[in-house]
C-alpha positions, 0 to 999 in steps of 0.5 A: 121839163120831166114828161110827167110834169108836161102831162099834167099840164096837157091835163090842166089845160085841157080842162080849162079849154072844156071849162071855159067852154072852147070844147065840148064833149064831141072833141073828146068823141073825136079823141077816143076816135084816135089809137096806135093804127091812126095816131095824128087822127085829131090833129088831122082832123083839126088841121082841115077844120083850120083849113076850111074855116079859112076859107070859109071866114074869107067867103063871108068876108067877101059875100057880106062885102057886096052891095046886094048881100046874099043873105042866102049864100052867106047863111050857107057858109055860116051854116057849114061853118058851124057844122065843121065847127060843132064835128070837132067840138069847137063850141064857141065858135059853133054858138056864134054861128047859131047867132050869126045865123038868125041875122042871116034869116033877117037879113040885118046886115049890121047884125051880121057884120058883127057876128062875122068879127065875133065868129072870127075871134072864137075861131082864132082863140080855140086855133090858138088854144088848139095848137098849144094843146098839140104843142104839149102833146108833141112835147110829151111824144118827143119826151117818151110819154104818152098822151094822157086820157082826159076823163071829163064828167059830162 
């Protein structure tokens, strides 16, 4: 495929990701953070985002798996959980934690049980996404483009 076609792709979807609200304008934030000196910084940055949402997700699997819940060392994880999420942009997965955490608060163990299969699948979705974004980037690198700026009107 010619490299201007895989731009315009890499463009295309990274509107929609923006559009249907898996990324906010702090990814582009992060985006602009990244020049010739430091050319993997996103994908570096993501890359231990993925890293520590793992874990993360695994902890709060386990601590809402106990028969007393620590309400409050769940809320903990939740809160860090969206923090790294909100640093990287990843909107929705953010916005569950923001619901994930008023259950923490009242201490509803059903209503956390939910939210944690809902934070898991915003997670999973804006992973997957995220990687096929950088799937075209490489595409476009290893094709001799360069990497398109993505100019959004927020």
């Amino acid at each position: 495929m010619e490299v201007v076609q895989i731009q315009r792709r890499l463009v295309d979807y990274t509107k929609s990701l923006f559009m249907e609200g898996f990324l906010d304008g702090q990814f582009l934030q992060l985006q602009q953070l990244q020049d010739e000196s430091n050319p993997d910084f996103v994908v570096e940055v993501v890359s231990l985002f993925f890293d520590d949402s793992e874990k993360l997700l695994n902890e709060l699997t386990i601590a809402l798996d106990q028969p007393n819940v620590d309400f409050k060392k769940v809320d903990g994880h939740v809160h860090q959980l969206k923090g790294s999420s909100s640093s990287i942009g990843a909107q929705r997965v953010k916005n569950a934690c923001i619901a994930f955490r008023s259950f923490c608060e009242g201490q509803n163990i059903e209503g956390c049980l939910a939210c944690l299969q809902q934070v898991k699948q915003e997670y999973y979705l804006v992973k997957n996404k995220l990687e096929t974004l950088f799937r075209l980037e490489q595409q476009i690198v290893a094709s001799g483009g360069s990497i398109p700026m993505i100019e959004m009107g927020f």
